[in-house]
RODO-2510 file (C-alpha; in nm, 4 decimals, decimal comma):
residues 248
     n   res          X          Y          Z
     1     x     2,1666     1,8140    -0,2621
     2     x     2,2532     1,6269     0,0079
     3     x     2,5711     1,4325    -0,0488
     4     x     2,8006     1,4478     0,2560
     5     x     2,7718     1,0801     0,2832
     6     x     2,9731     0,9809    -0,0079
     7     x     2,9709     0,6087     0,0159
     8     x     2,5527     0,6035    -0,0204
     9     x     2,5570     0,8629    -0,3116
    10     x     2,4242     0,7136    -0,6220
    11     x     2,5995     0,8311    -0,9420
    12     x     2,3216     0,9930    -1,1460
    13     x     2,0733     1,0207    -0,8900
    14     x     2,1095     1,3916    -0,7964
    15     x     2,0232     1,4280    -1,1802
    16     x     1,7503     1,2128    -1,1935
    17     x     1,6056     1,3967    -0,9019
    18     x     1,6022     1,7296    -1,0806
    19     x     1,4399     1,6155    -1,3513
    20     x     1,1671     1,4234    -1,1551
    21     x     1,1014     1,7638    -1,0258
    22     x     1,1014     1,9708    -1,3835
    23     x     0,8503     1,6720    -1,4700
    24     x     0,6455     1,7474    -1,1826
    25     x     0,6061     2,1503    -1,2605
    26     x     0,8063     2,1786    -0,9502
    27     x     1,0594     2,4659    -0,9851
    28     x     1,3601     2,6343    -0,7466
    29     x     1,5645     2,9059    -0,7213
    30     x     1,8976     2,9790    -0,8346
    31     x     2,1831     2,7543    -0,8925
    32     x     2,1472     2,4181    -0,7369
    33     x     2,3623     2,3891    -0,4177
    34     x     2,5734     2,0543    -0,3251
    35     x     2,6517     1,9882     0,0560
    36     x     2,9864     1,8268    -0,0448
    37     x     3,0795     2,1657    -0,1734
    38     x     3,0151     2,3451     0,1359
    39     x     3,2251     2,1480     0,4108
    40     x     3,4356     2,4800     0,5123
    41     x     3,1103     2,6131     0,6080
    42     x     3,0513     2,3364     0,8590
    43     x     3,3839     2,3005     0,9428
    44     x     3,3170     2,7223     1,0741
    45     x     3,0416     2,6363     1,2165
    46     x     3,1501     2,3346     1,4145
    47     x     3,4775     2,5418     1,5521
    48     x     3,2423     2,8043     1,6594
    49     x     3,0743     2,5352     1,8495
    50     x     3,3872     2,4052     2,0049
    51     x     3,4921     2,7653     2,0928
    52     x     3,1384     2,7840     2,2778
    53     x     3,2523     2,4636     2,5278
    54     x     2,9074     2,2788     2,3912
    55     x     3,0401     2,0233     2,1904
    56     x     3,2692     1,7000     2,3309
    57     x     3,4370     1,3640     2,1383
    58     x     3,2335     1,0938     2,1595
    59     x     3,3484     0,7310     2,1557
    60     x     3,0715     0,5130     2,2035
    61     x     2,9436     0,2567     1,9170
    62     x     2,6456     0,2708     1,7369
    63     x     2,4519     0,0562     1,9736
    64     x     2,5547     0,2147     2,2579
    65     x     2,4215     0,5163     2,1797
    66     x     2,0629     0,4061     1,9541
    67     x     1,9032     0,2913     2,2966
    68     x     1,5761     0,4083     2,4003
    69     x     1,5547     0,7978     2,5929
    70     x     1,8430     0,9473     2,3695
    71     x     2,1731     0,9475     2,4347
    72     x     2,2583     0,8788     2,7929
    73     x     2,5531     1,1196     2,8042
    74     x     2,7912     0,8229     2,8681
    75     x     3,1416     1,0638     2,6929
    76     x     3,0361     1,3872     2,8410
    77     x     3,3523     1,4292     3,0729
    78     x     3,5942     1,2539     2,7672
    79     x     3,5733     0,9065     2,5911
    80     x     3,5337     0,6271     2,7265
    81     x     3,8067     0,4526     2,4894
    82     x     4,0532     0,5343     2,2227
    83     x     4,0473     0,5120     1,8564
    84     x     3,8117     0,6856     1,6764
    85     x     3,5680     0,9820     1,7757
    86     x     3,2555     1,1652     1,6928
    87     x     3,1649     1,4947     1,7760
    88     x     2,8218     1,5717     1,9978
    89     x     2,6817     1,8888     2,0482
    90     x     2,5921     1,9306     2,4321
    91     x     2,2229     1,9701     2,5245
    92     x     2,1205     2,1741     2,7838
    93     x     1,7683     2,0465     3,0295
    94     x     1,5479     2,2721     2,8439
    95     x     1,2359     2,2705     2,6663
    96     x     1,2171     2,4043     2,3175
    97     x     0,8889     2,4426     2,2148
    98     x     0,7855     2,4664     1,7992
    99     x     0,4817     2,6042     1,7070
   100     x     0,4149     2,4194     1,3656
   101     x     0,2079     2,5413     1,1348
   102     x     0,0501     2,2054     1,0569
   103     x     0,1223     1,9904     1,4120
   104     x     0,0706     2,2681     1,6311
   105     x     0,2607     2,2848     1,9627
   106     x     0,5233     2,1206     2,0404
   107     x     0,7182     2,0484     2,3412
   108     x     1,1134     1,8771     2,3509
   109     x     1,2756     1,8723     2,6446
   110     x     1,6283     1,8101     2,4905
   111     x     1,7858     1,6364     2,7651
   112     x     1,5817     1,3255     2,7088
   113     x     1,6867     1,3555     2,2764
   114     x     2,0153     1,3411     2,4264
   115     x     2,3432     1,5552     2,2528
   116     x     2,3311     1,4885     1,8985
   117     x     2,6230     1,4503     1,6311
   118     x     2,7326     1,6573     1,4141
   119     x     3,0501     1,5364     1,2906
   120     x     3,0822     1,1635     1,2558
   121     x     3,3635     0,9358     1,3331
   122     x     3,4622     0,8961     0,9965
   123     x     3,5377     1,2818     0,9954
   124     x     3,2189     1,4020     0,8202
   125     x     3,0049     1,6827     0,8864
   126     x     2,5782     1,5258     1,0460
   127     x     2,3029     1,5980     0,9129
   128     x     2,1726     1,8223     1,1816
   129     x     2,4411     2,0760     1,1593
   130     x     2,4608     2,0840     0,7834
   131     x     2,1239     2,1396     0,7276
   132     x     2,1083     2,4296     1,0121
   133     x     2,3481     2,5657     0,8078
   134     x     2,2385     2,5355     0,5093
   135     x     1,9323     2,6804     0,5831
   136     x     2,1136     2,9758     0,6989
   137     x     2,3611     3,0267     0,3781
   138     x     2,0234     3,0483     0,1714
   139     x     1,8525     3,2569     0,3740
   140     x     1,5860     2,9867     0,4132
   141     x     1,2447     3,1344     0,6381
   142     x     1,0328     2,8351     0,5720
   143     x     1,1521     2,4616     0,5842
   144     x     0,8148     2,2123     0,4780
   145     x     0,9025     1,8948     0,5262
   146     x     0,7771     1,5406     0,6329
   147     x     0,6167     1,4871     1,0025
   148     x     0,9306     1,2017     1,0357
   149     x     1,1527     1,4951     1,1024
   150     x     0,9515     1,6827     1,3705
   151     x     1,1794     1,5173     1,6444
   152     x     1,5210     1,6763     1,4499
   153     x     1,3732     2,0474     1,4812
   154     x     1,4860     2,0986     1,8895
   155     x     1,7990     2,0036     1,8187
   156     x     1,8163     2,2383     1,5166
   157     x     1,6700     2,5514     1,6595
   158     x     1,9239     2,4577     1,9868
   159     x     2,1826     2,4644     1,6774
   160     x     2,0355     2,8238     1,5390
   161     x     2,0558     2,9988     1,8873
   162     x     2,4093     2,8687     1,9581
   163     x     2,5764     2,9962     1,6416
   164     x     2,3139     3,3047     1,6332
   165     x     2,1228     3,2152     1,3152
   166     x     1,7783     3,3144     1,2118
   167     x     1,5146     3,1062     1,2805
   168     x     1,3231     2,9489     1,0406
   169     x     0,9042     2,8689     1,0323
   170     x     0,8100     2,4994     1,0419
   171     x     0,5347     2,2839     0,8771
   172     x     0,5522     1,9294     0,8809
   173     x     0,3405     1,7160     0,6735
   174     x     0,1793     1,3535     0,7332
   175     x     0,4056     1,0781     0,6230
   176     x     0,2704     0,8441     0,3576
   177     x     0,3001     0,5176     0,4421
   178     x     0,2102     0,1998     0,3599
   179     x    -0,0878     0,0262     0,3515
   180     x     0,0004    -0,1470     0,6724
   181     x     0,1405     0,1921     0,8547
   182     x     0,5106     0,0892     0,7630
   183     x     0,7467     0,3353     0,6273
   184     x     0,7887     0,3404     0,2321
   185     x     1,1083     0,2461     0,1262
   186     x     1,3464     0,0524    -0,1691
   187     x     1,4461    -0,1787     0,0663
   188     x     1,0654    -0,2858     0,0701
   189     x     1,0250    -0,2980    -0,3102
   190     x     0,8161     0,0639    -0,2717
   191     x     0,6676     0,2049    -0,5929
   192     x     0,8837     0,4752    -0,7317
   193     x     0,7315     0,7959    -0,9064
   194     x     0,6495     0,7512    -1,2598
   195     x     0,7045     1,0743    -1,4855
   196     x     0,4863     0,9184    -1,7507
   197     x     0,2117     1,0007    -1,4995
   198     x     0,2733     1,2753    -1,3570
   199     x    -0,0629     1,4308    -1,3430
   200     x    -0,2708     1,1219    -1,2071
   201     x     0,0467     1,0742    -0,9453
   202     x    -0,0245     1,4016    -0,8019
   203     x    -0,4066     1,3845    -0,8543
   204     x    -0,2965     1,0905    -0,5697
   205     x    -0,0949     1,3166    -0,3665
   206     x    -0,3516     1,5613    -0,2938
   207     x    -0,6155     1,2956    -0,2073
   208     x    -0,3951     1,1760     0,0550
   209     x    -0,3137     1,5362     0,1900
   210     x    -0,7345     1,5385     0,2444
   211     x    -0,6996     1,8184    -0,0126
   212     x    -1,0222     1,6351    -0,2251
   213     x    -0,9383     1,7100    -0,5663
   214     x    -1,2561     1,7179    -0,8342
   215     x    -1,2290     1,3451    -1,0212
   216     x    -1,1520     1,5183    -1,3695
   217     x    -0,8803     1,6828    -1,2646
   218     x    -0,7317     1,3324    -1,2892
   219     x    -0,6912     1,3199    -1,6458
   220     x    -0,5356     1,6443    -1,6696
   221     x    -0,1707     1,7218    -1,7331
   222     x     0,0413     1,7788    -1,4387
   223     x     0,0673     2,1897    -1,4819
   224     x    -0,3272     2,1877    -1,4318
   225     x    -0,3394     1,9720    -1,1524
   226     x    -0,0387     2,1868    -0,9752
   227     x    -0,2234     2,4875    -1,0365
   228     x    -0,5506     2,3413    -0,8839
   229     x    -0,3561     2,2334    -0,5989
   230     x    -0,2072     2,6091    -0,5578
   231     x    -0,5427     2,7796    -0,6013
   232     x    -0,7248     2,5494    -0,3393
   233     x    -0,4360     2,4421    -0,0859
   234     x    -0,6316     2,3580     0,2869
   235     x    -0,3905     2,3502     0,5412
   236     x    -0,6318     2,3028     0,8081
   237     x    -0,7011     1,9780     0,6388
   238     x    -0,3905     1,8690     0,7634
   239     x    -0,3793     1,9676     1,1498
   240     x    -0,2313     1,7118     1,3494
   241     x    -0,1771     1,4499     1,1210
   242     x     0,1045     1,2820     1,1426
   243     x     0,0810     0,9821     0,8953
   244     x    -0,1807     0,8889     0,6025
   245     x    -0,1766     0,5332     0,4825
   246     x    -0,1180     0,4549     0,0540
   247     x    -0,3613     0,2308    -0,0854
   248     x    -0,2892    -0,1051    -0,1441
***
């Protein structure tokens, strides 16, 4: 569960997402973890960093550094003003390249994503570097995830090699979207899952993944469907694709 952003977490909602998934057939494994428990693992992980030389404090504002190319480097010999810092881990000019299982090749050069954060002003640990290690406390091989994160794996594999973790295998699936290509979202009134529906919902799912389930299978409870979809998954459906549009 990601959590490490306290004011945004939602009392409740880590529940309600569990059982959206037990509703779903959707299973894991083990005891469920909680980033907010974990924050002397990124601490470790960001002093290793530091030790390294590849991080540096970071004063500039939010829209200072949200321009277009990445992050221009504009702290890299020391902050530009007092007050307040974030932490950025330095980029070198390199190209990592990802071979996705579903997108196929692809090329960063990191130097125009810029050096990332991974500790925020406010003292908290990013995204990028929990996740990388994460991924690495779990012994994670596989991460399958949405095509809107394709541009954070560079600057997580750059993350793996510097603190010598394993590296993981990477699929990315098309984004759903809207009807009119914009991304779903509360703030847009989007539709939320329904558990009382669980079956036709996913019947859905797989029709927009190009997967073509039978029409019958519609009707069916959601264990059926799931199995289908196990039995008669077609990756190659999905090369490329990037983003497939809901229905109205």
């Amino acid at each position: 569960m990601e959590d490490l952003d306290r004011p945004r977490v939602i009392r409740g909602a880590a529940d309600e997402i569990l059982r959206t998934l037990q509703t779903f057939c959707l299973q894991w494994d083990g005891p469920v973890e909680y980033q907010s428990e974990r924050t002397e693992h990124y601490r470790q992980a960001l002093e290793a960093l530091t030790a390294l030389g590849v991080t540096f404090e970071c004063s500039c504002s939010r829209r200072e550094r949200d321009g277009e190319g990445g992050y221009p480097g504009t702290c890299r010999a020391g902050p530009t003003r007092s007050g307040p810092t974030a932490t950025r881990f330095r980029v070198e000019d390199t190209v990592v390249s990802v071979e996705d299982r579903l997108q196929g090749r692809c090329d960063f050069r990191l130097r125009e994503r810029g050096d990332v954060i991974v500790r925020r002003r406010d003292g908290a640990f990013a995204y990028q570097l929990a996740v990388v290690v994460d991924d690495a406390l779990q012994g994670v091989t596989d991460v399958v995830r949405g095509a809107d994160l394709l541009d954070s794996t560079p600057w997580q594999i750059a993350l793996q090699q510097a603190l010598g973790l394993p590296a993981s295998r990477y699929a990315h699936l098309p984004l759903v979207t809207e009807p009119d290509g914009g991304k779903l979202a509360k703030s847009k009134r989007s539709v939320p899952l329904d558990p009382a529906t669980a079956g036709r919902q996913l019947h859905r799912a797989l029709r927009l993944l190009h997967q073509d389930p039978p029409a019958p299978l519609e009707s069916e409870p959601v264990a059926v469907v799931l199995e289908w979809a196990c039995a008669n998954w077609a990756p190659q459906r999905l090369r490329q694709v990037r983003e497939v549009a809901a229905a109205a």
